[in-house]
Backbone as CSV, one residue per row, in Angstrom:
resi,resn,N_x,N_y,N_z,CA_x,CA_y,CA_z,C_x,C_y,C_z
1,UNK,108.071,72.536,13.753,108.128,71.245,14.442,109.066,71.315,15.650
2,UNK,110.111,72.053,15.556,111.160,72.032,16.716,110.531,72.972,17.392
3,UNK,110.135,73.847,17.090,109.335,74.979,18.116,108.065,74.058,19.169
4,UNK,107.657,73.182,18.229,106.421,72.641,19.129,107.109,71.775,20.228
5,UNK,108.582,70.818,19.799,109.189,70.066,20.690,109.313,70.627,21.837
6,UNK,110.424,71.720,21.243,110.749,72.489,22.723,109.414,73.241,23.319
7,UNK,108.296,73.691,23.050,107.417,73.640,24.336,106.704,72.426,24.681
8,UNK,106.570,70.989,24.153,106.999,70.074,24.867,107.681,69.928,25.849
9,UNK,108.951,69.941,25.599,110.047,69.953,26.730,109.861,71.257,28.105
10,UNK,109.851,72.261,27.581,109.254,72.793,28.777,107.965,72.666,29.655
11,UNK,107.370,72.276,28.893,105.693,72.098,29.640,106.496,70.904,30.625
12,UNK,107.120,69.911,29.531,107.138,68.695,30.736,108.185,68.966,32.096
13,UNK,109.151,69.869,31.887,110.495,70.149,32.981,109.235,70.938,33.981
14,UNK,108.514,71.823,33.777,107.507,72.508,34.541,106.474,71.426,35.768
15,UNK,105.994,70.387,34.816,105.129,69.378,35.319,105.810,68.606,36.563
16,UNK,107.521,68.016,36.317,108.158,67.065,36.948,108.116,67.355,38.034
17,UNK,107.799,68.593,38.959,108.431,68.918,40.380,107.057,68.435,41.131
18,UNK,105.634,68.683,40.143,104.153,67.702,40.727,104.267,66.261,40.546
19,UNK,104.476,66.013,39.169,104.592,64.722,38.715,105.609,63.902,39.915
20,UNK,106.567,64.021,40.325,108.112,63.792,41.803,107.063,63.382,42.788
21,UNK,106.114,64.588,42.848,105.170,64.338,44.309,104.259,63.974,44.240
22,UNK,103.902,63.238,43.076,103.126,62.653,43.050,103.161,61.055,43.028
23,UNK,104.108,60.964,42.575,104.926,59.506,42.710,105.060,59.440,44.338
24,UNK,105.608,59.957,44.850,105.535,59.803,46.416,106.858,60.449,46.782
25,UNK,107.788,61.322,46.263,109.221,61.521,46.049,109.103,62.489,47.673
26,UNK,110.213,62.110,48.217,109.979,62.751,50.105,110.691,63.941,49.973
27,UNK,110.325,65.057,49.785,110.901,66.361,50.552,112.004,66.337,51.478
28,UNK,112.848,67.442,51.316,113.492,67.927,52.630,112.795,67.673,54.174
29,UNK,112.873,67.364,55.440,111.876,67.673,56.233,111.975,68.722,56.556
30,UNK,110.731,69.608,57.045,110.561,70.716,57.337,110.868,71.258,58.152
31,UNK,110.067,70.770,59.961,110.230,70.655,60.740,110.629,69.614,61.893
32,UNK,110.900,69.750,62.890,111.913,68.884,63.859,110.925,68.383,64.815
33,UNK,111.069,67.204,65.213,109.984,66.858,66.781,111.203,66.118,67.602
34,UNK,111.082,65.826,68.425,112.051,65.285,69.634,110.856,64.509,70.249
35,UNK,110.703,63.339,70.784,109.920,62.673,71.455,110.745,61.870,72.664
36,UNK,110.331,61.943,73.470,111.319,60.335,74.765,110.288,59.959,75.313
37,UNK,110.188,58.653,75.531,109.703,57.485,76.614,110.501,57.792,77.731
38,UNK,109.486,58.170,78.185,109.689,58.324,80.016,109.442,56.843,80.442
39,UNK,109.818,56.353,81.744,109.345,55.340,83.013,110.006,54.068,82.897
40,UNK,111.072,54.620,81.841,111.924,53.052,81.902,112.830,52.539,82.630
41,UNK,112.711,51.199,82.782,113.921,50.747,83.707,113.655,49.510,84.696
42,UNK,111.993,49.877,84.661,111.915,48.575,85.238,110.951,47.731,84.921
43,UNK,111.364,47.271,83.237,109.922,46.241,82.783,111.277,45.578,81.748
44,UNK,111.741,44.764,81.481,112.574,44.652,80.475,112.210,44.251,79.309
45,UNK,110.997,43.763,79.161,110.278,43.615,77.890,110.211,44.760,77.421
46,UNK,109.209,46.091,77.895,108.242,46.548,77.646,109.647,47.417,77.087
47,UNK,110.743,47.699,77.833,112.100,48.464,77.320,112.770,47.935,76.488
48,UNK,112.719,47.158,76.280,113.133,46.249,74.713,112.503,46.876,73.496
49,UNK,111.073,46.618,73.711,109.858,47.035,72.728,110.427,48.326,72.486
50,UNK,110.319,49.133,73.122,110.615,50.500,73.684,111.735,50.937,72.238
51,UNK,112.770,50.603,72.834,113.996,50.456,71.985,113.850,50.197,70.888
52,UNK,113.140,48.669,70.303,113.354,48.232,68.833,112.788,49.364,68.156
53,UNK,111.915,50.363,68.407,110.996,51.851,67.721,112.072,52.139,66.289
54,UNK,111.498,52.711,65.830,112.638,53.059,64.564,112.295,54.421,64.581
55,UNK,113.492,55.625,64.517,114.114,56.689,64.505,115.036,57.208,65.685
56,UNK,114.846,58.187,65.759,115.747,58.992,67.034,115.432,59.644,68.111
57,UNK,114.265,58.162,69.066,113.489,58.784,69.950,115.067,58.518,71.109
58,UNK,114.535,59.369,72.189,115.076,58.964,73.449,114.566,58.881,74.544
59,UNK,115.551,57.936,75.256,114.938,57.165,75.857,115.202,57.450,77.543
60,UNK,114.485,58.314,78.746,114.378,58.579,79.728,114.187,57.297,81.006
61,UNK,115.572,56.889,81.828,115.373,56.173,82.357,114.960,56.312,84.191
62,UNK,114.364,55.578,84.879,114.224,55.606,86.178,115.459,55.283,86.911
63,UNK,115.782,56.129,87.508,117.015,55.452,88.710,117.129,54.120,89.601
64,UNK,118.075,53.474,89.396,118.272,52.381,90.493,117.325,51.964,90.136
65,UNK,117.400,51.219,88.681,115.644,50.543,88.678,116.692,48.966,88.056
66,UNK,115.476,47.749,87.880,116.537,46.303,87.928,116.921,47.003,86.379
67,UNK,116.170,47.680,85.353,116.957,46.998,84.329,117.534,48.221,83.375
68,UNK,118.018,49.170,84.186,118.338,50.540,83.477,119.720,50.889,83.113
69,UNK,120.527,50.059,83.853,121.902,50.009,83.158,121.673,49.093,81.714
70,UNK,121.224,47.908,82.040,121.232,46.932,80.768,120.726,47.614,79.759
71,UNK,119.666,48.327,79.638,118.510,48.955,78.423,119.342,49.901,77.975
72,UNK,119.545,51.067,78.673,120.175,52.297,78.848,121.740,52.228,77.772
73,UNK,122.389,50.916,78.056,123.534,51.013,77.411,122.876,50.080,76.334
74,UNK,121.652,49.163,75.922,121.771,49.029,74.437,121.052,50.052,74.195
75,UNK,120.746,51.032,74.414,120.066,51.925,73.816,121.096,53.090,72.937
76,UNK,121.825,53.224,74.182,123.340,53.582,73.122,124.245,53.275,72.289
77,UNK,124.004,51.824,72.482,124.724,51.026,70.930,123.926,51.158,69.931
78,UNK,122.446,51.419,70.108,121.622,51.545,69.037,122.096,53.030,68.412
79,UNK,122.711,54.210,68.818,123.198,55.156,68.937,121.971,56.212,69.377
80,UNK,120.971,55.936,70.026,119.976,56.614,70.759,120.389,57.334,71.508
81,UNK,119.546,58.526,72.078,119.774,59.181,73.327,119.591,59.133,74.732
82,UNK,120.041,58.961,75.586,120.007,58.697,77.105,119.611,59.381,77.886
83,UNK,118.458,59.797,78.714,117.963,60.542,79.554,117.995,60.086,81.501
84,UNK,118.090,60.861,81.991,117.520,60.327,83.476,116.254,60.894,83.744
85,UNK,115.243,60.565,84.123,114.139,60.459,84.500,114.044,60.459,86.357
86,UNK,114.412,61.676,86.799,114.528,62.203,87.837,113.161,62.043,89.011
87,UNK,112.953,61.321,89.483,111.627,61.191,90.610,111.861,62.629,91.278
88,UNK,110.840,63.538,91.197,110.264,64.383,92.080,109.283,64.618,92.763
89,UNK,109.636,65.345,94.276,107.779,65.120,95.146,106.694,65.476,94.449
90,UNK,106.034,65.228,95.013,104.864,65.815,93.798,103.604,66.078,95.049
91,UNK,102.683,66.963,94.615,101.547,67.543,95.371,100.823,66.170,95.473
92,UNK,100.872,65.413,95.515,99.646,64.267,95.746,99.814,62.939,96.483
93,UNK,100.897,63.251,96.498,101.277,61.820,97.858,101.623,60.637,97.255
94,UNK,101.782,60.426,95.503,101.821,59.177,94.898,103.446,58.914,95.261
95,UNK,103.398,57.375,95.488,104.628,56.867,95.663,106.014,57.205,93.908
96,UNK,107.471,57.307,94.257,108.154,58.585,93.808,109.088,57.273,93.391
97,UNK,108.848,56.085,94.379,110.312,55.095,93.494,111.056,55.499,94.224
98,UNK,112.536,54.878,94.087,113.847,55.041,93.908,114.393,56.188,93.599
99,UNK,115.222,56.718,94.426,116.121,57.956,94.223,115.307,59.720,94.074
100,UNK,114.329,59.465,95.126,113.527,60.578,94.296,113.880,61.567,95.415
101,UNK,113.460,63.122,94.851,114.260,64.107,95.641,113.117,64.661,96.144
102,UNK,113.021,65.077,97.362,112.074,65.905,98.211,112.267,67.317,98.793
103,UNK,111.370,68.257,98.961,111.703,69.134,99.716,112.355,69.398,101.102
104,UNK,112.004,67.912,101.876,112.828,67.988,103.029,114.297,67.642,103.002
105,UNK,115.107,67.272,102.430,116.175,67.064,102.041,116.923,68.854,101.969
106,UNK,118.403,68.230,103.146,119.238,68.923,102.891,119.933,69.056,101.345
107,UNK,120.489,69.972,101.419,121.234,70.280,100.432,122.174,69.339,99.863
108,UNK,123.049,68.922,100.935,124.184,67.747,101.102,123.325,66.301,100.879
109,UNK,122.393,66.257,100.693,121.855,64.778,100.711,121.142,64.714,99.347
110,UNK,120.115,65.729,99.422,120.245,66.039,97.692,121.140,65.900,96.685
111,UNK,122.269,66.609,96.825,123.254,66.699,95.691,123.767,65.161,95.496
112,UNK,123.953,63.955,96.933,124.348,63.310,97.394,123.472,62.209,96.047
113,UNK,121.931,62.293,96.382,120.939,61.305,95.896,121.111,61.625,94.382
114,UNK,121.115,62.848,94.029,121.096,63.029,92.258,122.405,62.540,91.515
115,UNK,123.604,62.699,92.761,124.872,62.062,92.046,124.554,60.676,91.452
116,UNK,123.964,60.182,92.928,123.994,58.228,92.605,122.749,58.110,91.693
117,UNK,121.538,59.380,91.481,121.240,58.021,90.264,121.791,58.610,88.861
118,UNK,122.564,59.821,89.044,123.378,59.939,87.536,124.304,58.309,87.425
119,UNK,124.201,58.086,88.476,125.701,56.930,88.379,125.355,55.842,88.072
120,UNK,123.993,55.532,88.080,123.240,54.686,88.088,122.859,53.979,86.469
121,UNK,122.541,55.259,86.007,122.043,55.352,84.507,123.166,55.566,83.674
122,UNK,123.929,54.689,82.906,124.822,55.068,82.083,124.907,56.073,80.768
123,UNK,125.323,56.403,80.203,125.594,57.480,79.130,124.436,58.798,78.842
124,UNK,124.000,59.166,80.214,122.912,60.145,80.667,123.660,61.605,79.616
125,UNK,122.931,62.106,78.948,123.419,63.319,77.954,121.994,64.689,78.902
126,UNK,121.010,64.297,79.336,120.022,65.416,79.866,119.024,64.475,81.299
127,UNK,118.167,65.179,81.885,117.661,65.135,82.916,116.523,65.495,82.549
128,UNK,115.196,64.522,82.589,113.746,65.275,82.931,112.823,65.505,84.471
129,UNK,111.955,65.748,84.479,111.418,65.347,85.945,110.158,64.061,85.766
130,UNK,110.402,63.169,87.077,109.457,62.068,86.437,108.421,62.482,88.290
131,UNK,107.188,62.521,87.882,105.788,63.746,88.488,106.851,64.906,88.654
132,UNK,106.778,65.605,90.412,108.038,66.706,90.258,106.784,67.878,90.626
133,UNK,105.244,68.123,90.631,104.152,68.966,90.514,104.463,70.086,92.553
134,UNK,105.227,69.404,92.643,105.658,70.216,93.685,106.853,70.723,94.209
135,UNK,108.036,69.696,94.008,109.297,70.548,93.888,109.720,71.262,92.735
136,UNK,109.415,70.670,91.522,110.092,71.846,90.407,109.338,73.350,90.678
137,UNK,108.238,73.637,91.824,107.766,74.989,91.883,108.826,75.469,92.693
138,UNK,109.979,74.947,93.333,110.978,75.505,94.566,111.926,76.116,94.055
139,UNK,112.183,76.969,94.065,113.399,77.945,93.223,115.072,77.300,93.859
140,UNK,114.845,77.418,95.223,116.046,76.138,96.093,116.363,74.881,95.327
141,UNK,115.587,74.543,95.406,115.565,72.989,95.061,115.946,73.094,93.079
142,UNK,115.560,73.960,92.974,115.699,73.702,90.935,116.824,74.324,90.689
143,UNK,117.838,75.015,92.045,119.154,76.188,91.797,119.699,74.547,92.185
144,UNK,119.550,73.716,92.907,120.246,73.308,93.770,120.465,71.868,92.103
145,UNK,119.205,71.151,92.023,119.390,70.855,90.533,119.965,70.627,89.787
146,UNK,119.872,72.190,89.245,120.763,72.952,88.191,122.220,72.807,88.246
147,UNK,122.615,73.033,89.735,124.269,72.911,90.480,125.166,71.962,89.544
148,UNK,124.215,70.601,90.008,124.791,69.485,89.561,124.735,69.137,87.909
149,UNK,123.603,69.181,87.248,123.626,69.514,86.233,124.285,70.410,85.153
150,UNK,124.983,71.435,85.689,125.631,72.182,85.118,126.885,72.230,84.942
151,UNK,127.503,71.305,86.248,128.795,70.298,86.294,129.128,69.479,85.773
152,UNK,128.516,68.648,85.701,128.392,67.521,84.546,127.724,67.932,83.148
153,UNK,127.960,68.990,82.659,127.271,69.650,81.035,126.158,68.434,80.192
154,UNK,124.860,68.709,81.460,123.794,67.919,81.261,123.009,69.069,81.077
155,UNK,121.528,68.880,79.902,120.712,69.565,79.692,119.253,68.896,80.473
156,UNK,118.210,70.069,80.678,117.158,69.789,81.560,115.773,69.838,80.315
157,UNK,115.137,69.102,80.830,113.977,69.210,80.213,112.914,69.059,81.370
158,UNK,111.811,70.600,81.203,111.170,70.485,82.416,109.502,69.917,81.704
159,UNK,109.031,68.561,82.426,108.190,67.749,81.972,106.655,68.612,81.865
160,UNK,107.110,69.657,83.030,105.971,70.285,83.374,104.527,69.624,83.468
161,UNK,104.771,69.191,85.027,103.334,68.512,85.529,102.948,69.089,86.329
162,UNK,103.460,70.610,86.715,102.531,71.724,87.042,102.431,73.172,86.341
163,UNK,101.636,73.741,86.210,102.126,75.034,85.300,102.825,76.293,86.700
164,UNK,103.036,75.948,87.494,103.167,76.671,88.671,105.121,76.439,88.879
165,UNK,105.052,75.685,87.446,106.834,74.984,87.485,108.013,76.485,87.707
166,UNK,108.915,76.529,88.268,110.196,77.316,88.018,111.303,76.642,87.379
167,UNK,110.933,75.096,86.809,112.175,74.415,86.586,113.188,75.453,85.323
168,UNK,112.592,75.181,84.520,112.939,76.188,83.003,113.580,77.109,83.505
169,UNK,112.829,78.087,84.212,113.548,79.663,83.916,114.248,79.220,84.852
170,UNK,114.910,78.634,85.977,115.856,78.590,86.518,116.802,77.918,86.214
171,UNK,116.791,76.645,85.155,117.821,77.084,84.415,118.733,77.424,83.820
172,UNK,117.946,78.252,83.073,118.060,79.378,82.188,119.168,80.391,82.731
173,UNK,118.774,80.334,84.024,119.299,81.675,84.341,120.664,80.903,85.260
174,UNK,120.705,79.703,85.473,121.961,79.000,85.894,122.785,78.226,84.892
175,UNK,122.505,78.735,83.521,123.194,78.261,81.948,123.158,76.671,82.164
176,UNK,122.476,76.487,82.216,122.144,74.989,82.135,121.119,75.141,80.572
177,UNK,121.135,74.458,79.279,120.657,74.109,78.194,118.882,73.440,78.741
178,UNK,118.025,74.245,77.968,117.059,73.629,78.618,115.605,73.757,77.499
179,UNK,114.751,73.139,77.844,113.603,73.556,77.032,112.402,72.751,78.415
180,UNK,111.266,72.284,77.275,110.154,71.665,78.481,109.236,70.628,77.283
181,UNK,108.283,70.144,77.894,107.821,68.910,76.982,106.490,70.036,76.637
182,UNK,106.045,69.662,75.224,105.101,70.720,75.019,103.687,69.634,74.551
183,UNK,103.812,68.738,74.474,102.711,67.429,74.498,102.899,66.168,75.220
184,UNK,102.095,65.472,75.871,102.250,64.128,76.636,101.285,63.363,75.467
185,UNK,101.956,62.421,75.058,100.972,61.347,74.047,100.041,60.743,74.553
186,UNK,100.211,59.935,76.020,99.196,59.310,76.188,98.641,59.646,77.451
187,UNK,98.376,60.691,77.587,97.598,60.475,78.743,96.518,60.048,79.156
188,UNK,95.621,59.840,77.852,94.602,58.719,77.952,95.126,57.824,76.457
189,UNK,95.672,56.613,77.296,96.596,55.670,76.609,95.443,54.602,75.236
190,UNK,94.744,55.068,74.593,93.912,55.121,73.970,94.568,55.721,72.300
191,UNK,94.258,54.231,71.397,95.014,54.675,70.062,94.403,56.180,69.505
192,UNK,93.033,56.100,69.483,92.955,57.189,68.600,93.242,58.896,69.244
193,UNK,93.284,58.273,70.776,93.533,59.929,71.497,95.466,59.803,70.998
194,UNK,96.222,58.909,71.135,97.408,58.861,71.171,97.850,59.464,69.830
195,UNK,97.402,59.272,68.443,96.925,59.654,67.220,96.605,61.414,67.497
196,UNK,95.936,61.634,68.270,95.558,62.526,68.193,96.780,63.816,68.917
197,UNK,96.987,63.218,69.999,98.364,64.065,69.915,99.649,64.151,69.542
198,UNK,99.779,62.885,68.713,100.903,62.733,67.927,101.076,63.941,66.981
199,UNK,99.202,63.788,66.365,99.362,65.093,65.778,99.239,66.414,65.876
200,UNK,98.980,67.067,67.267,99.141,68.116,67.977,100.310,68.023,67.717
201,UNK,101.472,67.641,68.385,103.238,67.568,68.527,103.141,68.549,66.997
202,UNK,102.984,67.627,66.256,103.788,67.794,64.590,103.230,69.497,64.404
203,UNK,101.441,69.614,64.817,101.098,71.276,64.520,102.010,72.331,65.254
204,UNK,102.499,71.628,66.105,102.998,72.904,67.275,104.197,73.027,67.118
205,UNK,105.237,71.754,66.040,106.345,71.812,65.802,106.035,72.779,64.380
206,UNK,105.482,72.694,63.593,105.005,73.802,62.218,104.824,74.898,62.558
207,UNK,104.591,75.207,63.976,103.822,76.215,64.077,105.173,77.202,64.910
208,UNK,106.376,76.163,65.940,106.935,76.858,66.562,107.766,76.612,65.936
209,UNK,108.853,75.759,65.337,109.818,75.832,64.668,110.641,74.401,65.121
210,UNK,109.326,73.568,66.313,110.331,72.547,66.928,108.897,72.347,68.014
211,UNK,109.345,71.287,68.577,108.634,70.783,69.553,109.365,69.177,70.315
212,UNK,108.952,69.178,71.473,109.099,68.207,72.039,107.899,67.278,72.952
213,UNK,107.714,65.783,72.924,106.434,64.981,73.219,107.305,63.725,73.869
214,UNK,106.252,63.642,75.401,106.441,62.703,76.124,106.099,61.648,76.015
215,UNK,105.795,60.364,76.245,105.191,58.986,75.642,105.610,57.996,77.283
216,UNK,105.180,57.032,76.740,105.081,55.703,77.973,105.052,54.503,77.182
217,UNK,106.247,53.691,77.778,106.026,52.561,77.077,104.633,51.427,77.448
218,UNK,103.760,52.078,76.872,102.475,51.385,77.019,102.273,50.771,75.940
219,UNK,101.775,49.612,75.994,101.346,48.610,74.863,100.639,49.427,73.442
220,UNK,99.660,50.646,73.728,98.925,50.940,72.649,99.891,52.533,72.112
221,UNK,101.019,52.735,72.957,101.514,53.603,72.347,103.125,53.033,71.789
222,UNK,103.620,52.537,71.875,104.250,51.102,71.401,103.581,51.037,69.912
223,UNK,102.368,50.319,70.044,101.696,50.141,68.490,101.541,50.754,67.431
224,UNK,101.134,52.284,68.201,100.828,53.598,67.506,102.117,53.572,67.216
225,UNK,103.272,54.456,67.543,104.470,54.528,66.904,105.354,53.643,66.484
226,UNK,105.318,52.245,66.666,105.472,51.723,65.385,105.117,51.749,64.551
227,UNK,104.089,52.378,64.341,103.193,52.249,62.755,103.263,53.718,61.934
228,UNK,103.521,54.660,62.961,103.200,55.842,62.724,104.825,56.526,62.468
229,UNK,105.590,56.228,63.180,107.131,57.250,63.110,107.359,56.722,61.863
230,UNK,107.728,55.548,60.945,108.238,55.628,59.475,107.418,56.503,58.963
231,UNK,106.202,56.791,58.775,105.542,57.708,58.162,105.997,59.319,58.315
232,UNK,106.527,59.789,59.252,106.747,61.185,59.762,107.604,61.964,58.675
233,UNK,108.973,61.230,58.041,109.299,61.790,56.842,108.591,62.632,55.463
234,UNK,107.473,61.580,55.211,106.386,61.784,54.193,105.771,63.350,54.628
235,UNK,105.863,63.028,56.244,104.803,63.985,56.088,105.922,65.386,56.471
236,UNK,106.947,65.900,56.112,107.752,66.791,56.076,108.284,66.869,57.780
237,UNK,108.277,65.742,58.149,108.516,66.014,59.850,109.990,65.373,59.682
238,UNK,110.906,65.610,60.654,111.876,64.886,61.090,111.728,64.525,62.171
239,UNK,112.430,63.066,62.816,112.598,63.037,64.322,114.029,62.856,65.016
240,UNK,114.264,64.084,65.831,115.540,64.037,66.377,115.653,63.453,67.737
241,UNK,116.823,63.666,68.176,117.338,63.396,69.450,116.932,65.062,70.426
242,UNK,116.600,64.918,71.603,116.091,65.782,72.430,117.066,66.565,72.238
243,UNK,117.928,66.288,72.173,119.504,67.688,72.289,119.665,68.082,71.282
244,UNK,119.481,67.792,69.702,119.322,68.327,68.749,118.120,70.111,69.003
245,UNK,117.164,69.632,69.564,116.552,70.933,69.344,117.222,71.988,71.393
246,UNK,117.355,71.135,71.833,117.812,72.042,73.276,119.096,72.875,72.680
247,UNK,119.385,72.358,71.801,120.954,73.208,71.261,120.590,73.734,70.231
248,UNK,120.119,73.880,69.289,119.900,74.480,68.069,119.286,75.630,68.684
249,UNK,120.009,76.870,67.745,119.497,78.134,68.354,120.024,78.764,69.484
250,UNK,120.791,77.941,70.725,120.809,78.361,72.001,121.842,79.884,72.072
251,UNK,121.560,80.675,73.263,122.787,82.213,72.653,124.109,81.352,73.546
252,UNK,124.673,81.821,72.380,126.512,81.593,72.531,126.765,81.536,74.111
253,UNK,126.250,82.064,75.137,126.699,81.559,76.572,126.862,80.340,76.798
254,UNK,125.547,79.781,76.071,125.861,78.334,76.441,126.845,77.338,76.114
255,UNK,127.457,77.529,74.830,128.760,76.781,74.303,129.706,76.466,75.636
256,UNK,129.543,77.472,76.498,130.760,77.372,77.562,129.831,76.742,79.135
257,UNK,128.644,76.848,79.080,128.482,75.800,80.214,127.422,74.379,79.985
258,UNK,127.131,74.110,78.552,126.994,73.085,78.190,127.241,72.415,76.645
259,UNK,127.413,70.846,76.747,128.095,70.519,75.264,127.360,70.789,74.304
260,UNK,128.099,70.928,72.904,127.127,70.196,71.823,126.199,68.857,71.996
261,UNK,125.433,68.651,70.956,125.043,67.525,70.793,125.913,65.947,70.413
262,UNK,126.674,66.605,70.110,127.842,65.609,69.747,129.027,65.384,70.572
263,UNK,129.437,66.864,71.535,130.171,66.822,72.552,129.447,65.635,74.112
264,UNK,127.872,66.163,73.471,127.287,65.319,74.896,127.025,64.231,74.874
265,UNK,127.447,63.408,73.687,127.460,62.178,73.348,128.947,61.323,74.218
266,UNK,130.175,62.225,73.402,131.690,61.649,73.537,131.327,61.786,75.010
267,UNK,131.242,63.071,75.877,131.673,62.865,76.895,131.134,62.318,77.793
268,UNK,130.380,61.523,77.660,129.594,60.345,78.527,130.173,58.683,78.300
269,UNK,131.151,58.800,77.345,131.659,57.197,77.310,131.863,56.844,78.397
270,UNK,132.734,57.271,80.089,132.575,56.694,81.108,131.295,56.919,81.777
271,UNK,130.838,56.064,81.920,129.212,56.186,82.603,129.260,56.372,83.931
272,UNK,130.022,56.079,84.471,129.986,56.518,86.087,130.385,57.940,86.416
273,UNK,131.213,58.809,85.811,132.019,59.943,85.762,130.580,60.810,86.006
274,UNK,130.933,61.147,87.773,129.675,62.461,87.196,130.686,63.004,88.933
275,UNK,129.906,64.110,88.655,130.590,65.069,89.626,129.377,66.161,90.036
């Protein structure tokens, strides 16, 4: 009789780790995604919406736009991440906004324009390019960049809206912390395509060890990830802050020309401080 108990008891200690997951019991997550909303700054609704999202997206703002200080700093009380969203020329003639950097631009006027919209955007921790399909190909222009960026121990993320980009490997090679966006969610702003690369992101984060995905605060991608990011746990995903994966892994050079993730938090409490 005790012999039959105890393989009872073992059959059932054997069963519990299916029986856990089958109840719905959440795993470790596996892998990491990083996502930011690009184009904010000048809708204050739509950056509200933006914001209320639940996890640890971040949030990429437009320079000198009406409402990017206001958003930008509740976005950091929310304890979110802060991006600048850098206007670059781009091969097609589309209008660039506020503060955007061109190839004809001296050196001195450049460095001049990227200061003021760091100054612009409060508690900025990295830099993306917002279009950019023609200057991030300039090796000048992405050293010149980098300069400033590397002064202020800001990390780059190159959006890559041309594959013809040098942003990345340059860099790389100017110790600036960096990676690139490896999915855009909506580019046809359409739930089930948005769905659809939500879940590209997650394969390519399984597949590489990490990934990062661009988004727009558009009404149907708004919807989609509200509905969809509480779920990402379940499904063995985590969602971090962009600097979580630009730093994880990086070789030891970088400790000395850009922060931690946590260093690049503190040292942005004065928001104007850029150099």
């Amino acid at each position: 009789m005790h012999r039959y108990a105890l393989l009872l008891c073992m059959l059932w200690l054997l069963a519990a780790p299916s029986l856990a997951a089958a109840d719905g019991e959440v795993q470790p997550p596996a892998v990491k995604i990083a996502l930011i909303i690009d184009d904010l700054g000048n809708q204050l609704i739509a950056g509200e919406q933006a914001l209320a999202l639940p996890g640890a997206l971040t949030y990429a703002f437009l320079p000198q736009t009406p409402f990017a200080w206001q958003l930008a700093s509740r976005a950091h009380e929310l304890n979110k991440e802060v991006m600048l969203h850098q206007p670059m020329e781009s091969d097609n003639g589309n209008p660039l906004g506020n503060g955007a950097l061109t190839l004809d631009m001296s050196r001195e006027r450049f460095t001049i324009t990227l200061r003021r919209n760091l100054a612009s955007v409060p508690y900025v921790v990295g830099v993306n390019n917002h279009m950019g399909s023609l200057l991030t190909r300039d090796p000048t222009a992405m050293r010149w960049l980098m300069d400033v960026l590397r002064a202020n121990g800001l990390y780059y993320i190159d959006s890559r809206t041309t594959d013809a980009t040098v942003a990345e490997r340059t860099a790389n090679r100017n110790l600036v912390a960096a990676s690139r966006r490896h999915v855009f969610l909506d580019n046809l702003p359409q739930t089930q395509a948005i769905r659809a690369q939500l879940r590209k992101l997650i394969e390519m984060a399984r597949d590489q060890g990490g990934a990062i995905g661009i988004a727009h605060p558009y009404p149907e991608t708004l919807a989609l990830l509200r509905k969809e990011l509480p779920r990402l746990e379940r499904q063995g995903v985590e969602l971090v802050p962009v600097s979580q994966l630009v730093y994880s892994g990086r070789p030891l050079w970088h400790a000395y020309s850009s922060p931690s993730p946590k260093d690049a938090k503190s040292s942005k409490q004065s928001p104007s401080r850029i150099y």
